[in-house]
C-alpha positions in Angstrom: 40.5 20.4 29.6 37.5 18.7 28.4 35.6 16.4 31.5 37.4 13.0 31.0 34.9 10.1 30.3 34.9 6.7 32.5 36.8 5.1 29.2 39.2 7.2 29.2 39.9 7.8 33.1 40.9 4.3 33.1 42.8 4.2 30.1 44.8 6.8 31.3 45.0 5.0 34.5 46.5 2.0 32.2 48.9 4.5 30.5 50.8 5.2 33.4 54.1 4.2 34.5 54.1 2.6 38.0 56.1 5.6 39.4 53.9 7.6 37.7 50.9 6.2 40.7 53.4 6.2 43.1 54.0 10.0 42.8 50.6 10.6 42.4 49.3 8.9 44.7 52.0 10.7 47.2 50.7 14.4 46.2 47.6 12.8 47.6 49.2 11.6 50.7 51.3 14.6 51.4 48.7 17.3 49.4 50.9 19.8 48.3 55.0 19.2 47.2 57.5 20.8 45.9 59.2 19.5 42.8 62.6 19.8 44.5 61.1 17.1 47.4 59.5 14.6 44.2 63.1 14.8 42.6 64.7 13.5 45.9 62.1 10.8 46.4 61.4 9.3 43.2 64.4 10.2 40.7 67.8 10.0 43.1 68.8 6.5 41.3 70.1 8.6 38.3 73.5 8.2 37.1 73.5 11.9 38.2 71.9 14.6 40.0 71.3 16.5 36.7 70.0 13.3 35.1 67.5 13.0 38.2 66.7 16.6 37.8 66.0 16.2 34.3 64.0 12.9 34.5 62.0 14.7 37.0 61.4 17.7 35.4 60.0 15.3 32.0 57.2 13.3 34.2 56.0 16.7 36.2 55.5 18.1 33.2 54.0 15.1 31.4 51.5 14.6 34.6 50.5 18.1 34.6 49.8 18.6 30.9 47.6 15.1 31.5 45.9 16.9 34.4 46.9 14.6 36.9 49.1 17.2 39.1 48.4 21.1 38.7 51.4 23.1 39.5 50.9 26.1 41.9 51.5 29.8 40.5 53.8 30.2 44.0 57.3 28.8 43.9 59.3 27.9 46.7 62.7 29.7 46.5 61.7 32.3 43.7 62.2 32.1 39.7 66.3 31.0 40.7 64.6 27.5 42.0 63.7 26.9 38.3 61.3 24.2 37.9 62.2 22.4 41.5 61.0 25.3 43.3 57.5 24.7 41.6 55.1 23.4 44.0 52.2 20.5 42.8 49.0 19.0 44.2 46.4 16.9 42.9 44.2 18.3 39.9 40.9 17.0 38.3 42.3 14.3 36.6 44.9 13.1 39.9 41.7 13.3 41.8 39.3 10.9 40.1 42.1 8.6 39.5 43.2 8.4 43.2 39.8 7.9 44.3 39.2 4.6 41.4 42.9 3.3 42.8 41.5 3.4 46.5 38.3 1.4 45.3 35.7 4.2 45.6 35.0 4.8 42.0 34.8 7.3 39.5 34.2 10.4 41.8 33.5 14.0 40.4 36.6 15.9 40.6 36.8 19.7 42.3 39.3 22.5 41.4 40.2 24.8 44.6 41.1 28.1 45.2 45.0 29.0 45.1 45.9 27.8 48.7 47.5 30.8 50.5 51.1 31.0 51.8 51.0 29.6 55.2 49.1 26.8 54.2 51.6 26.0 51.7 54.8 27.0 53.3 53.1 24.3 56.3 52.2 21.9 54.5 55.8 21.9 52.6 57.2 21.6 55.8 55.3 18.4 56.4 56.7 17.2 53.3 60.0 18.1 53.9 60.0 15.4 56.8 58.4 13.0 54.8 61.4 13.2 52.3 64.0 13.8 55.1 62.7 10.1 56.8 62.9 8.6 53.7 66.5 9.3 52.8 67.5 8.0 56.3 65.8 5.2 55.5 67.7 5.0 52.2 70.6 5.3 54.9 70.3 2.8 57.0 69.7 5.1 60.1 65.8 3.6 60.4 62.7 1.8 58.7 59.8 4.4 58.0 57.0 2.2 59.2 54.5 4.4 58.9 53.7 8.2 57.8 50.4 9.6 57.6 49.4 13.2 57.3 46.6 15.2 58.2 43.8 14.2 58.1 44.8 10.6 58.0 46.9 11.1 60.9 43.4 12.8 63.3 42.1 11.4 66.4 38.4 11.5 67.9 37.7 10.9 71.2 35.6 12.0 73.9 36.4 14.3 76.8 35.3 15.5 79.9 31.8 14.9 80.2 31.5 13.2 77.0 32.4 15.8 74.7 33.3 14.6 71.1 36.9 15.9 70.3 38.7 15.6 68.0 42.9 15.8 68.0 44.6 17.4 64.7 48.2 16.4 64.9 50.7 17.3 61.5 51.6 14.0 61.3 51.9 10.9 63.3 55.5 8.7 62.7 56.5 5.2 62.9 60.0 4.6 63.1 61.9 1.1 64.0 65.1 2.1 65.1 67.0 -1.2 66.0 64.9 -3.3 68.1 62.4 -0.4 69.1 59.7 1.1 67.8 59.3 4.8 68.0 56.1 6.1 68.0 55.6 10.2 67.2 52.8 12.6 66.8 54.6 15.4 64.5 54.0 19.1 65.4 55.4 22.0 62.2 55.3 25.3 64.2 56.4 28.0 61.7 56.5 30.8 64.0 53.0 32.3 63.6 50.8 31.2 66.1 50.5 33.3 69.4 51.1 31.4 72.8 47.5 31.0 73.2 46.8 29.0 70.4 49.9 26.9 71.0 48.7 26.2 74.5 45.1 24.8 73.6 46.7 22.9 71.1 49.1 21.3 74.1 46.2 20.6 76.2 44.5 18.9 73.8 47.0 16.5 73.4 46.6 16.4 77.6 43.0 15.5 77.2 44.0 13.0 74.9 46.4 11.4 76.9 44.1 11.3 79.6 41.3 9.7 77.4 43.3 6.6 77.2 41.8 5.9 73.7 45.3 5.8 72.0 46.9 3.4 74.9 44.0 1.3 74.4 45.1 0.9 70.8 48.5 0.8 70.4 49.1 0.6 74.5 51.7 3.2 74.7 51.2 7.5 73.7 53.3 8.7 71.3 55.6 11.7 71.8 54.6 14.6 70.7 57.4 16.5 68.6 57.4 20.0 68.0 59.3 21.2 65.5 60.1 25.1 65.3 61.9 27.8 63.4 64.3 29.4 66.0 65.8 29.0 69.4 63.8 31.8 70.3 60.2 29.5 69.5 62.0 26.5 71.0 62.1 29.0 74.5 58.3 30.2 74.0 57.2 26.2 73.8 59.1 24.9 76.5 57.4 27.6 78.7 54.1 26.8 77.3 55.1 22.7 78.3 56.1 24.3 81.5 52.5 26.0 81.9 50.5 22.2 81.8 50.4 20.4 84.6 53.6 17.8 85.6 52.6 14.9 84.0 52.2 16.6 80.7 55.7 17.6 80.8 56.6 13.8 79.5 54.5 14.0 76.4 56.5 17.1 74.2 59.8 17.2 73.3 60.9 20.7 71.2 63.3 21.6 68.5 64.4 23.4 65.4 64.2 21.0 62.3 68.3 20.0 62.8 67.1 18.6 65.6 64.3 16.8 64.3 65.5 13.1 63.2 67.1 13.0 66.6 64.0 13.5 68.3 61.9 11.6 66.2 64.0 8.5 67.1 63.9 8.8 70.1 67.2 10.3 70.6 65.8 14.1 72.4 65.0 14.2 76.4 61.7 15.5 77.3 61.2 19.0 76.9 59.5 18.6 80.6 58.9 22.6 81.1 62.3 23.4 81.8 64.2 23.5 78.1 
């Protein structure tokens, strides 16, 4: 594809549908999704689930062949997935078009490398709770006040001795449920890092907690969610909980992803080192 003028960056901007932003502008959010995930969020008010399907697979492909999305070589769920298993982020086109919609002009696009399999297979996951929140919503079972990724989602603050930190949660969540609001920092552990790494990362959220910068914002600290792949991972996280001191034990709750709307909404005890 040819470099897109100013002219006609905004009148492709002015070509598209409404839902057309909305999804694009939601690759942006979420950076990578499957097209299985942008059928269930944008096209499940078809008469059908093969309409949806179909009315999704048109506008992917439409967007992509306009530049806005590039779809991944990897699918999710091999070549039976068909077309939902294909997985889309922004490309040079969905780029320069998010930036004009957010008010910071008409930036110069990038193209990236193939992003490899645990980034995507993560940041999937994120998704995947995205699109799981939303169809509760859909429900009835809660209002999604809030979902922002990384790095949206990031916290800097200062620790001990007034070194500049900075906390990289998955996501941070903002549920109502009835007359409460539940407040979440979202942790996707898919089974690969050792028990060291997943212990720094803990005490980071300690040192944050302790720093007092997010009470003095919002005045309460949010849980801290951990969602895993096995029973086995939920056993090796509750330990780690159990190796922080005893007033960190309040902050992390743990779970497979069955578990994970319950916990979100307030619905899991704390993990509190002991399972």
């Amino acid at each position: 594809m040819q470099r897109v003028s100013a002219r006609g960056l905004i009148g492709l901007a002015e070509s598209l549908s409404r839902r057309d932003q909305t999804i694009t502008e939601m690759v942006a959010r979420l950076r990578l999704v499957s097209g299985r995930q942008l059928e269930r969020l944008f096209f499940a008010d078809g008469d059908t689930t093969t309409t949806g399907a179909r009315l999704a697979r048109r506008a992917l492909l439409r967007l992509t062949e306009l530049r806005v999305l590039v779809r991944l070589e990897r699918r999710i769920g091999g070549v039976r997935a068909g077309s939902a298993g294909h997985v889309y982020g922004l490309d040079v086109a969905g780029q320069r078009l998010v930036a004009f919609w957010r008010g910071e002009g008409l930036i110069r696009s990038r193209t990236g490398l193939e992003p490899g399999t645990p980034f995507v297979r993560h940041t999937l996951a994120i998704a995947e709770h995205y699109v799981r929140l939303v169809v509760a919503e859909r429900a009835g079972v809660l209002e999604l006040l809030a979902f922002s990724a990384e790095p949206d989602c990031w916290r800097d603050f200062t620790g001990v001795g007034g070194t500049a930190l900075t906390l990289k949660p998955d996501a941070f969540v903002l549920l109502g449920v009835g007359d409460y609001e539940e407040r979440s920092f979202l942790e996707i552990d898919c089974g690969t890092e050792g028990r060291s790494a997943l212990l720094r990362k803990c005490r980071c959220y300690l040192d944050y907690f302790r720093s007092g910068a997010e009470q003095a914002t919002s005045g309460v600290f949010p849980r801290v969610v951990w969602i895993t792949t096995t029973e086995r991972r939920v056993a090796l996280l509750t330990e780690v909980c159990a190796a922080l001191p005893p007033e960190a034990w309040q902050l992390f709750v743990v779970g497979t992803p069955e578990r994970a709307l319950d916990l979100l909404t307030g619905q899991g005890a704390a993990t509190g080192g002991r399972g």
